[in-house]
MARROVO-188015 format. One record per residue: x, y, z of N, C-alpha, C, O in turn; residue number from 1. Coordinates in steps of 0.02 Angstrom, whole numbers. Example, Ala and Ser with C-alpha at 12.3 -4.5 7.8 and 13.67 -1.06 7.14 Angstrom:
REM MARROVO-188015
REC     nu     nv     nw    cau    cav    caw     cu     cv     cw     ou     ov     ow resi
REC    660   -284    390    615   -225    390    660   -165    390    712   -166    423    1
REC    642   -112    354    684    -53    357    645      2    394    670     57    402    2
//
This chain:
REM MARROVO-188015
REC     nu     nv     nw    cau    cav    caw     cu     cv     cw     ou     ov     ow resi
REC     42    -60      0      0      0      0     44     62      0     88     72     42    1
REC     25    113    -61     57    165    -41     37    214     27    -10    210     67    2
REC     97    265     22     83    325     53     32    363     53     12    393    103    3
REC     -5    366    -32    -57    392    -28    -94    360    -36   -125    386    -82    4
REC   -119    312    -24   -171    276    -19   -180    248     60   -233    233     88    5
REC   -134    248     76   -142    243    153   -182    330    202   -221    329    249    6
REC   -151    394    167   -177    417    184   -257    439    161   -290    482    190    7
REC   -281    400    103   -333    403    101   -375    347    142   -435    335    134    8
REC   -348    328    170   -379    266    198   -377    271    275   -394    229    317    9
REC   -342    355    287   -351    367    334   -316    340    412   -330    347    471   10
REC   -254    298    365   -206    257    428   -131    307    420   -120    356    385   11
REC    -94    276    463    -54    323    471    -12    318    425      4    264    398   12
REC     23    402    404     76    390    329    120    449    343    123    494    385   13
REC    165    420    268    222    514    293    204    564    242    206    542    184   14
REC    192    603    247    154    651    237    222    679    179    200    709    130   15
REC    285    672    182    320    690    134    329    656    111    390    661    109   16
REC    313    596     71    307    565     23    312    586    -58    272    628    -80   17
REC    352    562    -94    349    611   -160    299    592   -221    303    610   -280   18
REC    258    556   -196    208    552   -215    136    604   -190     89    624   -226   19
REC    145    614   -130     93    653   -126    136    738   -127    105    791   -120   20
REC    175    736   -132    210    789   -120    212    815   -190    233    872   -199   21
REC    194    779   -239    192    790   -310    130    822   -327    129    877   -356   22
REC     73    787   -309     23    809   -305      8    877   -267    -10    927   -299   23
REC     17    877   -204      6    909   -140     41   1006   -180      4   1056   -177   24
REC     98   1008   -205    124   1064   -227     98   1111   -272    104   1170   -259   25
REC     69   1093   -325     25   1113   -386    -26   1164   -351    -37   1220   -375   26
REC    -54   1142   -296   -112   1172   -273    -84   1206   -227   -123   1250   -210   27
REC    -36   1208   -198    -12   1258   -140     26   1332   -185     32   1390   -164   28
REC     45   1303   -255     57   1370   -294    -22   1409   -321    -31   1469   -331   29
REC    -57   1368   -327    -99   1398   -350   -132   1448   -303   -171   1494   -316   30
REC    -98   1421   -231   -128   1460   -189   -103   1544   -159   -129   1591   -128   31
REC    -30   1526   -190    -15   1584   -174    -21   1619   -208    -11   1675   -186   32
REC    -40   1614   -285    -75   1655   -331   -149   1680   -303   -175   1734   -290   33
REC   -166   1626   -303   -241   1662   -255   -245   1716   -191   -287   1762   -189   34
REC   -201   1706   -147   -185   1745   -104   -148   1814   -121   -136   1849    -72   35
REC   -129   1841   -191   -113   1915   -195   -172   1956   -240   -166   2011   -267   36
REC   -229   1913   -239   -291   1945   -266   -309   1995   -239   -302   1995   -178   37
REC   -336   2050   -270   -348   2095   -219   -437   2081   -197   -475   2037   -217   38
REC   -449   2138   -148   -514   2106   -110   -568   2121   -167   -625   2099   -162   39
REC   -550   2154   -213   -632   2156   -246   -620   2125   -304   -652   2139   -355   40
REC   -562   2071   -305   -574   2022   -379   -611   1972   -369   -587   1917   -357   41
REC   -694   1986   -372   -721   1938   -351   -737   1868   -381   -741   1813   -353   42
REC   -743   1883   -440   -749   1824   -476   -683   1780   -515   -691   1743   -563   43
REC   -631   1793   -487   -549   1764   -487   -560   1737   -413   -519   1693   -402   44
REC   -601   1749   -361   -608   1711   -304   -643   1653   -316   -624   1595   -305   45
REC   -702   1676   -343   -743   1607   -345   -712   1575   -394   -730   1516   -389   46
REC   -674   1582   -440   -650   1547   -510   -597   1495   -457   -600   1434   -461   47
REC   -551   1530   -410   -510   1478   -370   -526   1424   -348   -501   1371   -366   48
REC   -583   1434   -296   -629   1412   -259   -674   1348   -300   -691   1297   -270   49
REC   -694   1363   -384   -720   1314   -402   -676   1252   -427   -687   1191   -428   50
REC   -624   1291   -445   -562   1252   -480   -529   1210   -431   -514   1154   -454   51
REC   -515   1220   -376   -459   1186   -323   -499   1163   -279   -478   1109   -259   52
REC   -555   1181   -250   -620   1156   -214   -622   1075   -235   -603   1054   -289   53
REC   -648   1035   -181   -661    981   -213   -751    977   -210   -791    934   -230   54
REC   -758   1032   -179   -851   1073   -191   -835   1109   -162   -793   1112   -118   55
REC   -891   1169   -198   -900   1229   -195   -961   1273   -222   -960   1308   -272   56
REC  -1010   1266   -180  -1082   1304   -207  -1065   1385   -216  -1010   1413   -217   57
REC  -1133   1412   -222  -1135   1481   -257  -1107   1533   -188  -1084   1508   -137   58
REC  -1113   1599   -197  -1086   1645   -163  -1035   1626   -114  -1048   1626    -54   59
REC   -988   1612   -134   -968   1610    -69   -891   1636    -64   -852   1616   -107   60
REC   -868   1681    -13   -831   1726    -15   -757   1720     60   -762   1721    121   61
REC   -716   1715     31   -654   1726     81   -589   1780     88   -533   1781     62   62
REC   -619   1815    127   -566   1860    141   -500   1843    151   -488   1806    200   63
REC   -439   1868    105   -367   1855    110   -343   1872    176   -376   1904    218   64
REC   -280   1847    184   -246   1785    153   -313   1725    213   -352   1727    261   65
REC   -282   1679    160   -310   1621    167   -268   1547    170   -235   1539    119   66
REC   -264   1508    203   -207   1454    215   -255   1400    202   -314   1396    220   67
REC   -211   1349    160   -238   1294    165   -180   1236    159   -141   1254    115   68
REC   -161   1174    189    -92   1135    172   -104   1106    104    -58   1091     66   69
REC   -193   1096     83   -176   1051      2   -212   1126    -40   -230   1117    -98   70
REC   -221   1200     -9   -244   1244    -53   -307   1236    -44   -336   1270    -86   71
REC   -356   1199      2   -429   1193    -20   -459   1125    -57   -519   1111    -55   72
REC   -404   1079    -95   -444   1037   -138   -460    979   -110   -475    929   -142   73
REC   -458    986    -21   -506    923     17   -559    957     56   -584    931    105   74
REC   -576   1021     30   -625   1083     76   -697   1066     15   -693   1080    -45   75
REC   -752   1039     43   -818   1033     19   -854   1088     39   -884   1066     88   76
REC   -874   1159     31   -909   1210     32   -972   1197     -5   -977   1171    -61   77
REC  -1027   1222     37  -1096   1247     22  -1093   1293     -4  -1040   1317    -25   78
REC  -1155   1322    -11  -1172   1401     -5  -1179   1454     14  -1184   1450     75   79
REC  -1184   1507     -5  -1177   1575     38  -1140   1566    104  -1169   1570    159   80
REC  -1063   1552     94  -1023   1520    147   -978   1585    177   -980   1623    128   81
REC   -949   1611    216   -917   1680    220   -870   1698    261   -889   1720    315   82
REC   -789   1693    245   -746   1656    284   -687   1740    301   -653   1766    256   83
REC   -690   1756    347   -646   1829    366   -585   1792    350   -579   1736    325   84
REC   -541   1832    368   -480   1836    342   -420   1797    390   -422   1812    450   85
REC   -377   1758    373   -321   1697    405   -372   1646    431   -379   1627    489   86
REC   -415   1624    364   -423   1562    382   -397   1519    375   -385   1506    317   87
REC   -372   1468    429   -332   1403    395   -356   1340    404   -383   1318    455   88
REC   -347   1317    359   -409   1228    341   -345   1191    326   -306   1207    281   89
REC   -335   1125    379   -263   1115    381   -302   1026    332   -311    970    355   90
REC   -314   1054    267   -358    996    246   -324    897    225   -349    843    210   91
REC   -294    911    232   -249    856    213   -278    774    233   -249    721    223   92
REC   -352    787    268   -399    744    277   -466    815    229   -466    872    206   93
REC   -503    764    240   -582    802    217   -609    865    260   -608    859    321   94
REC   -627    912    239   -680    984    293   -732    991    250   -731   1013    192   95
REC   -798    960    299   -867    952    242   -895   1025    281   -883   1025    341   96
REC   -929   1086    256   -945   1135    272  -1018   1133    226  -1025   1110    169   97
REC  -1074   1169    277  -1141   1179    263  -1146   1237    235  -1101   1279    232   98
REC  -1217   1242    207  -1230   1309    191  -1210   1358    226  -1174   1339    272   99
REC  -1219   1423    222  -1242   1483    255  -1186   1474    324  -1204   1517    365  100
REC  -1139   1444    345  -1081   1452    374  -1032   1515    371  -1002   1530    319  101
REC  -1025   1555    436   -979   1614    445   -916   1588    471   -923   1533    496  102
REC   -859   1611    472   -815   1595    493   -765   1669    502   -737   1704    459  103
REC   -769   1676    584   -744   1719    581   -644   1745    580   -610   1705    547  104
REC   -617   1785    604   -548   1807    586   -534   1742    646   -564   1721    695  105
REC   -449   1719    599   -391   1669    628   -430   1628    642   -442   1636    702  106
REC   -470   1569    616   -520   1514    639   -449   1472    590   -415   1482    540  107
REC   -458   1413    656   -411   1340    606   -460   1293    622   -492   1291    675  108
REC   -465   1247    563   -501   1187    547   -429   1139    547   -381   1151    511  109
REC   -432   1088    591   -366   1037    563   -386    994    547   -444   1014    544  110
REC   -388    933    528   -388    868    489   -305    816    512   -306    756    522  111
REC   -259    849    516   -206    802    520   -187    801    611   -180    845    653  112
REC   -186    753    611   -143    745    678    -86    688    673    -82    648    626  113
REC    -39    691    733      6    650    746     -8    598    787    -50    623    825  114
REC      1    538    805     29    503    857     42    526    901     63    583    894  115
REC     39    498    979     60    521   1040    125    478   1049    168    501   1086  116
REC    135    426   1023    207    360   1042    278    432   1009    275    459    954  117
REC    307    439   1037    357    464   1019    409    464    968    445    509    946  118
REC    404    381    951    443    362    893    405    375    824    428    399    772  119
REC    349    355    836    302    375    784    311    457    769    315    467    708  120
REC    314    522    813    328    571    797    411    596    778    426    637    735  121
REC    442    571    807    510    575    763    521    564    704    570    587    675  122
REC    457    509    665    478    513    597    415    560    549    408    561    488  123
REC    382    590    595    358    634    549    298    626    535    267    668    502  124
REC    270    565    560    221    536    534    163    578    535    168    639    545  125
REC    114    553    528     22    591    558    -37    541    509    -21    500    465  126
REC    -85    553    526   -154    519    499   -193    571    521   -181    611    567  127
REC   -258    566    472   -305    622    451   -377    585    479   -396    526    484  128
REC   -409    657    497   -479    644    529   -538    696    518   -555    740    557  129
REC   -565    681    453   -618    720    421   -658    787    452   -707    755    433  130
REC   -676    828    472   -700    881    512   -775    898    471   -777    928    417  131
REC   -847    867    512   -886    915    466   -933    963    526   -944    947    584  132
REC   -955   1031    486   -964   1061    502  -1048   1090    456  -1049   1102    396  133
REC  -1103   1093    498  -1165   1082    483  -1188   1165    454  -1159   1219    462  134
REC  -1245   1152    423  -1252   1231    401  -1276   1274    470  -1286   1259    529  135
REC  -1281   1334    430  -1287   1401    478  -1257   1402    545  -1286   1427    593  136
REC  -1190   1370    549  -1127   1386    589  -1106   1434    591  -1087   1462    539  137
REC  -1100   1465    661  -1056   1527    650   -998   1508    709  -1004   1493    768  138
REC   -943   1514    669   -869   1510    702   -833   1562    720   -808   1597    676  139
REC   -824   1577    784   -802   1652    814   -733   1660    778   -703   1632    732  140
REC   -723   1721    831   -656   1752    787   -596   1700    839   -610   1695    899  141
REC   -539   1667    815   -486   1632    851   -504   1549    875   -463   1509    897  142
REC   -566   1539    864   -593   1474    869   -524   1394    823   -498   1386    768  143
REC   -525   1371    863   -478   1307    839   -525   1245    833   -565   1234    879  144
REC   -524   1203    779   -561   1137    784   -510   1088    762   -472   1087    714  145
REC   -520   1045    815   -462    998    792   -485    931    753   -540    939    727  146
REC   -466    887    746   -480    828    680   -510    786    729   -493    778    788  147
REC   -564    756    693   -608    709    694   -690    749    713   -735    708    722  148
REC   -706    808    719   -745    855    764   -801    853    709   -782    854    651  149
REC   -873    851    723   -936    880    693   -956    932    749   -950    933    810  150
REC   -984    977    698  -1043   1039    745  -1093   1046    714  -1094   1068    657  151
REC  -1142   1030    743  -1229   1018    716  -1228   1089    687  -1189   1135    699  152
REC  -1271   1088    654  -1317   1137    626  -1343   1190    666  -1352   1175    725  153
REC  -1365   1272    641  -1371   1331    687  -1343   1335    739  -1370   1376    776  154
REC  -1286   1304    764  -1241   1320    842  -1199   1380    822  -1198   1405    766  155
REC  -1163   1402    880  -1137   1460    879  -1057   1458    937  -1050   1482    993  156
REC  -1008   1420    892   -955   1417    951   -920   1482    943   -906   1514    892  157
REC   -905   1496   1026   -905   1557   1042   -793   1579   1039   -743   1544   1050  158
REC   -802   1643   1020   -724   1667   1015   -685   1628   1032   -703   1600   1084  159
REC   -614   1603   1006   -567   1579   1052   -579   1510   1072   -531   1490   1105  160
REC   -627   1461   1064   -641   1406   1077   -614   1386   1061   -588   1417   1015  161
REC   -580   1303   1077   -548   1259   1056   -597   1186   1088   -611   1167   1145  162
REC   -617   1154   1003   -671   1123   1008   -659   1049    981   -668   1030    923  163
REC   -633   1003   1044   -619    959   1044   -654    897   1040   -631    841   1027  164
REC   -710    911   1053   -776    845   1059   -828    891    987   -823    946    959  165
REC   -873    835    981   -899    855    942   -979    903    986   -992    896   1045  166
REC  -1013    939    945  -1056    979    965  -1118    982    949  -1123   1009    894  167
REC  -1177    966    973  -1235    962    945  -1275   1036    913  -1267   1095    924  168
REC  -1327    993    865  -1351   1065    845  -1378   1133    897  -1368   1135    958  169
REC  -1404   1172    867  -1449   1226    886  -1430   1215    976  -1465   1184   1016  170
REC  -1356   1255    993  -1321   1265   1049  -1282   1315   1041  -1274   1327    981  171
REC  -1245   1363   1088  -1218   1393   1090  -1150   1354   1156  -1152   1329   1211  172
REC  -1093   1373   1102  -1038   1322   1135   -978   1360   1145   -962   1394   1096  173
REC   -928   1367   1212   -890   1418   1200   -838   1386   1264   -853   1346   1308  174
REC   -803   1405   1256   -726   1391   1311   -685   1353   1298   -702   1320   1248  175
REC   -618   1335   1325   -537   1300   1302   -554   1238   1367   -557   1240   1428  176
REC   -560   1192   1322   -557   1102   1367   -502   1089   1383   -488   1035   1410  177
REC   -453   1142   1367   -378   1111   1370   -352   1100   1459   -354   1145   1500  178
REC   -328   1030   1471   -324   1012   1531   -278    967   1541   -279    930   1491  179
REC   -241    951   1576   -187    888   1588   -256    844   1592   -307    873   1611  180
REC   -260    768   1573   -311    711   1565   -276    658   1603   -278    644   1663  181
REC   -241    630   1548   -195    607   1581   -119    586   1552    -98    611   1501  182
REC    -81    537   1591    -27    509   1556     -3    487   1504    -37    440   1485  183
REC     61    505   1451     65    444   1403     64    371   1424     82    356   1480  184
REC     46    333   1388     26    279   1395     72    214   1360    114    225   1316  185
REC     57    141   1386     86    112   1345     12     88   1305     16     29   1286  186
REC    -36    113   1292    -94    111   1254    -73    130   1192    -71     98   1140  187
REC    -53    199   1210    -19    237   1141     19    212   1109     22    243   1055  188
REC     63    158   1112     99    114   1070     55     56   1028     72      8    993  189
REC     -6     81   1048    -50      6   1019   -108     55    981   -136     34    931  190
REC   -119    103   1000   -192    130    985   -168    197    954   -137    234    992  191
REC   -178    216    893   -169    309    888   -220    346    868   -214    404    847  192
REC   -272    316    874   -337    364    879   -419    302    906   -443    253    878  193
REC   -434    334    965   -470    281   1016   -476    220    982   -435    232    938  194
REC   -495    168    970   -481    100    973   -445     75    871   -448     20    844  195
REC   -423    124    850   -399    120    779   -330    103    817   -306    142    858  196
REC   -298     37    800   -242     -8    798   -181     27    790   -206     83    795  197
REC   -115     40    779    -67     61    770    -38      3    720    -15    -46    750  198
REC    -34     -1    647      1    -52    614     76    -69    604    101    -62    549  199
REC    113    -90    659    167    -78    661    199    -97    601    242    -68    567  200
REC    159   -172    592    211   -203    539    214   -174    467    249   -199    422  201
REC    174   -119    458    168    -82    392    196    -32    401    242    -36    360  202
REC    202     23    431    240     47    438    315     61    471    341    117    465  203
REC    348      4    507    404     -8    500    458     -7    449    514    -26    464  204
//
């Protein structure tokens, strides 16, 4: 199994692989072309957006600069979607986004994470965990979502959140979960995302 097919499959891979790294580049130039647009080239926005999108409904608008690690082309956008400015969609897994979704200034969407086993992070590794996000979301300004996360529909997570569990609809959700839990583990040598296996013998 390759590299990239492993990371489509959502197990763990190296992310510099020159196979995906072949792929992965094309769209990160395209992005920095996109990013010296000025703010009222509007329809060189949506022309980006339809082109490198892997969906992308009508109106929908992002204030520069804009970050993405594959450029957007694992970002599924609705409609009338409306994203302030340093957004970063760390897409390198899937970000399914609803209609009528705001997103306000410095919001990160991630998708990739690492391993907690240490050896596993010395070589660089990580595996991806889809993020969807329901219509008429509004995402404060500095809000973080990390990989594997849904947020129902009409909720409202509040500034600065960092939104680690997933969130039901029609709620208003707001504060940092961040907390010592607990110990590394010798779990973590067996498990790198709750009961998904660690394949040693493949990636060795």
């Amino acid at each position: 199994m390759t590299n990239y097919e492993r990371m489509v499959k959502g197990l763990i891979y190296d992310p510099a692989d020159e196979e995906i790294m072949a792929e992965q580049f094309p769209f990160l130039d395209k992005l920095w072309e996109f990013n010296q647009l000025k703010p009222s080239d509007f329809e060189k926005k949506e022309q980006y957006m339809r082109e490198v999108f892997a969906e992308c409904g009508k109106n929908c608008y992002i204030e520069l600069p804009f970050r993405a690690n594959w450029g957007g082309h694992h970002v599924h956008f609705g409609s009338d979607i409306y994203a302030n400015s340093n957004l970063t969609l760390v897409d390198d897994g899937h970000i399914y986004v609803g209609d009528k979704v705001m997103f306000g200034p410095n919001v990160t969407v991630a998708t990739a994470n690492h391993p907690i086993d240490p050896e596993l992070r010395l070589r660089a590794l990580q595996y991806n965990r889809d993020v969807y996000i329901g219509e008429n979301v509004w995402i404060g300004a500095g809000v973080i979502i990390v990989p594997g996360v849904r947020i129902g529909k009409n909720s409202v997570i509040g500034a600065g959140s960092i939104v680690t569990k997933d969130i039901p609809e029609n709620v208003v959700a707001v504060g940092n979960p961040c907390r010592v839990l607990r110990e590394i583990s010798e779990r973590d040598k067996e498990y790198y995302y709750k009961n998904d296996r660690i394949d040693w013998d493949e990636i060795d």
